[in-house]
C-alpha positions in Angstrom: 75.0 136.2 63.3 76.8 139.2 62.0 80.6 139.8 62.9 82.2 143.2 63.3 85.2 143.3 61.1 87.9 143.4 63.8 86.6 139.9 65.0 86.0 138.0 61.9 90.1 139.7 60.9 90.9 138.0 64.6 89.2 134.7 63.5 90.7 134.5 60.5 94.4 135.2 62.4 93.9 132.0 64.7 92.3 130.1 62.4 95.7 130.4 60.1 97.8 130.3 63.6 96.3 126.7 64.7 95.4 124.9 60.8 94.7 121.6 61.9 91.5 122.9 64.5 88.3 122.7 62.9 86.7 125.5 61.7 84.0 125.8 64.5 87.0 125.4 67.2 89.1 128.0 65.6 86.1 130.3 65.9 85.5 129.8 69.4 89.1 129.8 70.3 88.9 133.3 68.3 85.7 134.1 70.5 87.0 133.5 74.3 90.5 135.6 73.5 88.7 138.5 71.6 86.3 138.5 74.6 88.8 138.1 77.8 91.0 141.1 76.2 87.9 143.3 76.1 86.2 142.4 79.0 90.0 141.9 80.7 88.6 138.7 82.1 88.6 135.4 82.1 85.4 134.8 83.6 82.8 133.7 81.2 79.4 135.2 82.1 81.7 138.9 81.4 83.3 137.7 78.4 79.9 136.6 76.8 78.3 139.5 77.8 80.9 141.5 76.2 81.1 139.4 73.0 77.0 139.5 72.9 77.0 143.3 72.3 79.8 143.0 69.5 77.6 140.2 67.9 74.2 141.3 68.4 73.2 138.1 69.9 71.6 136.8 73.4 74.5 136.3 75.9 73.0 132.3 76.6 73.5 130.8 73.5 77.0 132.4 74.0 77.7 130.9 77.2 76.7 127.5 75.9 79.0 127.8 73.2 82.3 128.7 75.0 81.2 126.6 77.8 81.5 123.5 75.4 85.0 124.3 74.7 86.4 123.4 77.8 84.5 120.1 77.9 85.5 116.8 76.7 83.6 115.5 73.7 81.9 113.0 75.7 80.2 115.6 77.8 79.3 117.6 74.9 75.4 118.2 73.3 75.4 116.6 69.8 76.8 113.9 67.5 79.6 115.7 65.5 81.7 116.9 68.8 85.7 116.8 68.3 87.8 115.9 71.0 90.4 118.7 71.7 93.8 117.7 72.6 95.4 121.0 73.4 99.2 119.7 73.1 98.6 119.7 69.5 98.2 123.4 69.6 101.1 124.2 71.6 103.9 123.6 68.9 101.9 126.1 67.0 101.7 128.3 69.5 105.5 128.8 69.8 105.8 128.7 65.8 103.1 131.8 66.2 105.2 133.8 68.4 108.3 132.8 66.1 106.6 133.9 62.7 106.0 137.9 64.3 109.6 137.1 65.6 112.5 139.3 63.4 114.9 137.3 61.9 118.0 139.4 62.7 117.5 138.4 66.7 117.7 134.5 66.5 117.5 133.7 70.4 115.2 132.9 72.7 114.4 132.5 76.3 112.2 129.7 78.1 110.8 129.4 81.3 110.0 126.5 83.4 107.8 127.0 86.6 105.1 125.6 88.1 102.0 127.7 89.7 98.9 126.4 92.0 95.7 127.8 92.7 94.4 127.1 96.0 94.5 123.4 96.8 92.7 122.9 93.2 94.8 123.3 90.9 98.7 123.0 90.0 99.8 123.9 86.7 103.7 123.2 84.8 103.8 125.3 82.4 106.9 126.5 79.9 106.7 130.1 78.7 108.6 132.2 76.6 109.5 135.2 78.4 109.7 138.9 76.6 110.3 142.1 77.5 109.2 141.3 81.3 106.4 139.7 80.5 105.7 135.6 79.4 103.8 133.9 77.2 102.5 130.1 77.9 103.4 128.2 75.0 103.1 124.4 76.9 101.7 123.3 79.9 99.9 120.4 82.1 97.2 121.0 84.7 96.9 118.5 88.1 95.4 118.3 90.9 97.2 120.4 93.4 97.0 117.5 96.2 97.6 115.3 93.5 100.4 112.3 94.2 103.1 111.2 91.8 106.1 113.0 90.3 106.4 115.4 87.4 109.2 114.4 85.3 106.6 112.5 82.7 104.8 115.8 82.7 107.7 118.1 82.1 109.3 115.4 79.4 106.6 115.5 77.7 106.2 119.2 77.2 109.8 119.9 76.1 109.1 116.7 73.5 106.2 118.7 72.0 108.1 121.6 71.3 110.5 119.7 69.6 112.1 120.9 66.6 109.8 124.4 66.6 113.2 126.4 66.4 115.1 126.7 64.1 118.7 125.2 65.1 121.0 128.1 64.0 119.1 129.8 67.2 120.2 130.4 70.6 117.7 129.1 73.1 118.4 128.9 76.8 115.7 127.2 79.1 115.7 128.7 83.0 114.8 127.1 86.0 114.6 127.8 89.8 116.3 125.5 92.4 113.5 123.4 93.2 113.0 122.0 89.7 116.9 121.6 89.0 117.3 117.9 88.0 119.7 115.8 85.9 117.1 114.3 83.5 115.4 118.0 82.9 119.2 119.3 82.0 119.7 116.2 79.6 116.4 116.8 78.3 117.6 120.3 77.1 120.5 119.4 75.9 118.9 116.4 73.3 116.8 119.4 72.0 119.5 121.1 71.2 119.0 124.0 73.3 121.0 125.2 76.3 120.0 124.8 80.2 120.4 127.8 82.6 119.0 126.1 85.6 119.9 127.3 89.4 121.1 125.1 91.7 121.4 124.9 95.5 124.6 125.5 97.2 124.3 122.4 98.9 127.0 120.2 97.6 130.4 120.1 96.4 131.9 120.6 92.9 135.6 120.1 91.2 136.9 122.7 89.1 138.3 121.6 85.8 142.0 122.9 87.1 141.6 121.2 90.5 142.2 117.7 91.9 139.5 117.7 94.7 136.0 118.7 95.3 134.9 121.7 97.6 131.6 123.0 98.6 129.5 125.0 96.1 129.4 127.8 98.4 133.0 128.4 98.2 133.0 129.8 94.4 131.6 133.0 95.4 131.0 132.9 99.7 130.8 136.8 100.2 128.7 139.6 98.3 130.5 141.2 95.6 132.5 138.0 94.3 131.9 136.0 91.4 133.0 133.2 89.5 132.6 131.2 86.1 134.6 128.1 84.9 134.1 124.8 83.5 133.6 121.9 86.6 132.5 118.4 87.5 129.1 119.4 89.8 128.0 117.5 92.2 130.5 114.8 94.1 128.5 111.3 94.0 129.0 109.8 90.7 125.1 109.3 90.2 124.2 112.8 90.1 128.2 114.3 88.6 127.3 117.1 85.9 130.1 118.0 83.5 128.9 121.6 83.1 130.2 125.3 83.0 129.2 126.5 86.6 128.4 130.7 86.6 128.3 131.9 90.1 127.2 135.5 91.1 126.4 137.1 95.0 125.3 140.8 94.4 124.7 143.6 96.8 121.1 143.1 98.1 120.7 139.7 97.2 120.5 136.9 100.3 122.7 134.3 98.4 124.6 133.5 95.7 123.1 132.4 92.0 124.2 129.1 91.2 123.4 128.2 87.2 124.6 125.3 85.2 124.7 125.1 81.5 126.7 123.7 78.2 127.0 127.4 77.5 131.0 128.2 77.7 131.9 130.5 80.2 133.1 132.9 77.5 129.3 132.7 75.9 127.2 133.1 78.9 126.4 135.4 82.0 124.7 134.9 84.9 123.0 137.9 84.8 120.2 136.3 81.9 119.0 134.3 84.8 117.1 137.7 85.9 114.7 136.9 83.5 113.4 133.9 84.8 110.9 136.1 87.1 109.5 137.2 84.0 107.3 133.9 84.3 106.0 134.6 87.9 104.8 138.2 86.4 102.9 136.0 83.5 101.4 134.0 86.5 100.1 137.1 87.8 98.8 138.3 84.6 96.8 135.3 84.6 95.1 135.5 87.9 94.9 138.8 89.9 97.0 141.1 87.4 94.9 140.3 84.4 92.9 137.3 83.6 91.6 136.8 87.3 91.4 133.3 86.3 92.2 132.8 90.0 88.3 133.5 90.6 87.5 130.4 88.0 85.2 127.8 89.6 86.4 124.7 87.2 87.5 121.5 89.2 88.6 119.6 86.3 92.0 119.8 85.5 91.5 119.3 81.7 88.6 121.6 81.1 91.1 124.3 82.9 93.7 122.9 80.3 91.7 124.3 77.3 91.0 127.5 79.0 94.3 127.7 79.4 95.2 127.3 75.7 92.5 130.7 75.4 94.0 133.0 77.9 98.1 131.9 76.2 96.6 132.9 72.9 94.9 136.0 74.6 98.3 136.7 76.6 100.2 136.5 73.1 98.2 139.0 71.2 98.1 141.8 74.2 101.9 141.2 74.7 102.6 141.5 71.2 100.7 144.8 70.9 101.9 146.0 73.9 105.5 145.0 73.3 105.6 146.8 70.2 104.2 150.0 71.4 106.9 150.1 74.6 110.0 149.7 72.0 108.8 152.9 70.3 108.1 154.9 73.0 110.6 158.0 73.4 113.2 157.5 75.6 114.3 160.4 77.6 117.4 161.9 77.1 119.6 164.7 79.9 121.7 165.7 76.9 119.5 168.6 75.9 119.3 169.7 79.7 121.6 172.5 81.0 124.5 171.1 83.0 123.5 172.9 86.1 119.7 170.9 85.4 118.5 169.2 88.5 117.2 166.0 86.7 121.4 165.5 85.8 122.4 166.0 89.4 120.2 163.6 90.7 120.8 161.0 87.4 121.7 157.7 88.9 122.7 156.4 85.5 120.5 153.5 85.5 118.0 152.8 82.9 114.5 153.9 84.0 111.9 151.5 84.9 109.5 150.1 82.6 106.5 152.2 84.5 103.7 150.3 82.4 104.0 146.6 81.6 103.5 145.4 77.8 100.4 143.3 78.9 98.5 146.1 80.1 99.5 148.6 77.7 98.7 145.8 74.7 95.2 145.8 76.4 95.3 149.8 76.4 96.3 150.1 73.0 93.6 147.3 71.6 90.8 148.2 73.2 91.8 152.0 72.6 92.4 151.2 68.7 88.9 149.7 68.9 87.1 152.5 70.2 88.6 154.4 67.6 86.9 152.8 64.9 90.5 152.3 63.5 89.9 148.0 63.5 92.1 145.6 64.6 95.7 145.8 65.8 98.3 143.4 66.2 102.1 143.5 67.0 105.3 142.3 66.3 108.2 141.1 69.0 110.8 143.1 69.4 113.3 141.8 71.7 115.2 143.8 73.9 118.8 142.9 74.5 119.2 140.2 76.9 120.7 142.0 80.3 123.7 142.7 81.4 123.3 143.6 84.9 121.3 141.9 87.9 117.7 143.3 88.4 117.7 145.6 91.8 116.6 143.4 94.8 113.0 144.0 95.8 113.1 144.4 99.5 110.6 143.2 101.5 108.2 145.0 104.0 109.6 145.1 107.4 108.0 142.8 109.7 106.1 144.9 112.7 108.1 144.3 116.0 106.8 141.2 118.3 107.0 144.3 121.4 105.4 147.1 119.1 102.9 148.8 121.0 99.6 148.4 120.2 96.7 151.4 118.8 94.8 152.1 121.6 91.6 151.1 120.8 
């Protein structure tokens, strides 16, 4: 089987990315990302037809072959089958994203969420988000009606990033309220890393000047006020948190942010936590904004595991590409505009939106590059500066009045 030159130069990049996979599994792993940016689809039947006309082979022997990789060896054909055990890849996976990292910008920002699909599938999962978008670099997949807690499963996937980054670096882990727990924020801090997790405002906490607790809502109780300072979170001794508290309620926003961290206040604002919705947009790249593997029809959580570990090395590639080409677009300027110029008069001073994201326009540029004839591309990260300003509040679509009259029919 004959391999265009832009594949076999993609097989030979994960084969280097993940060493200790066998050459067959690099090769496949290779296959299924080559094929879902392409084909911009998870879906195998699409991704094999795609791959088939790049090879020159039938699309069934295709199928069969990607199919396998999601199995367990005992339900594959043959007697030399490996086992894949796709937390070994996910250390490398971050290291990957670290070695097209530049050196001069040593921090980084995780994500912790959890997603579902349907009432199949629920998946933790800890990405590293970038430039609005996020990249999976650890995660477990359960049953979404499954019973029994998570803190094993999100232990576990902090422990197997372990020691990935280099210490001198500045890494700050993000949560939303629902995961917030004292083991998760202890868990960070052994890593040596720093959480950023938001908390309710139910409860009380004792600033470090004052002698008696008051409620969490107090710190910042109208829009417009803000507060930082070191604090003793939480009144019952079980669940006390010495921490440094940041407490923000912007215009637009229904509550105040709550985040805890070992951060000092000097070192921190709250402000980073905007980027913890990066994670939801990688969520939708993965179903409906990309991937579609919200259409999958896999039932078994580990087979979905190891597609997973395809569409985070797929995700990395187009995100690296695409997160390259949006720091070097031109940035518009009013400074060459006459005063009088209508585009200053209406200039709100804010930056301007990112109007295409970097996953879509890494999938843009690769498949563009391709058609070219001009091989393959890949990108480096270049971090943008961590904000400084809360993202604008999305508002949401106005619910139609209960007494609306109806269309006549």
């Amino acid at each position: 089987m004959s391999h265009p030159e832009p594949l076999s130069q993609w097989t030979e990049t994960v084969s280097t990315a993940f060493p200790k996979l066998s050459g067959p599994q690099a090769k496949v792993l290779a296959y299924w990302s080559y094929g879902m940016v392409i084909a911009k689809s998870c879906g195998i039947t699409l991704v094999c037809a795609t791959l088939a006309l790049q090879l020159g082979c039938s699309e069934a022997s295709l199928v069969q072959r990607l199919r396998e990789w999601c199995y367990g060896a005992q339900d594959k054909k043959g007697e030399k089958r490996r086992e894949l055990d796709v937390s070994t890849c996910f250390a490398p996976l971050l290291k990957w994203i670290l070695a097209w990292w530049p050196a001069d910008q040593p921090r980084l920002a995780l994500a912790l969420d959890a997603t579902t699909l349907k009432k199949r599938f629920t998946v933790l999962c800890i990405s590293v988000v970038y430039r609005g978008c996020a990249i999976a670099v650890a995660w477990k997949v359960v049953g979404a009606e499954e019973k029994g807690a998570w803190q094993p499963y999100w232990l576990a996937l902090l422990q197997q990033l372990a020691g990935c980054v280099p210490q001198d670096w500045t890494v700050i882990v993000m949560s939303d309220r629902g995961l917030y727990a004292p083991w998760l924020y202890a868990k960070i801090v052994e890593l040596c890393w720093h959480p950023f997790l938001r908390i309710n405002k139910q409860g009380n906490v004792r600033p470090q000047e004052e002698a008696t607790f008051r409620s969490l809502a107090s710190l910042a109780p109208r829009v417009g006020s803000a507060w930082c300072g070191q604090v003793d979170c939480f009144s019952q001794e079980t669940s006390r948190l010495q921490c440094t508290l940041l407490a923000r309620w912007d215009e637009g926003y229904e509550e105040v942010w709550l985040i805890v961290t070992d951060l000092a206040p000097e070192q921190a604002t709250v402000v980073w936590y905007g980027m913890r919705s990066w994670i939801e947009g990688g969520f939708k790249d993965t179903k409906r904004g990309g991937w579609h593997w919200h259409q999958t029809k896999m039932v078994d959580p580990k087979r979905a595991e190891r597609l997973w570990l395809a569409i985070a090395v797929a995700t990395l590639w187009v995100v690296s590409v695409g997160g390259e080409a949006d720091a070097h677009l031109p940035v518009s300027s009013l400074e060459a505009l006459p005063q009088t110029h209508v585009a200053r008069r209406k200039a709100t001073g804010r930056s301007r939106p990112r109007m295409l994201s970097c996953f879509a326009r890494g999938i843009v540029v690769i498949v563009a590059t391709l058609i070219r004839g001009d091989g393959l591309v890949v990108g480096r990260f270049l971090p943008e500066p961590w904000p400084s300003t809360l993202p604008p509040h999305k508002k949401k679509n106005a619910k139609v009045k209960a007494h609306a009259p109806q269309e006549a029919a």
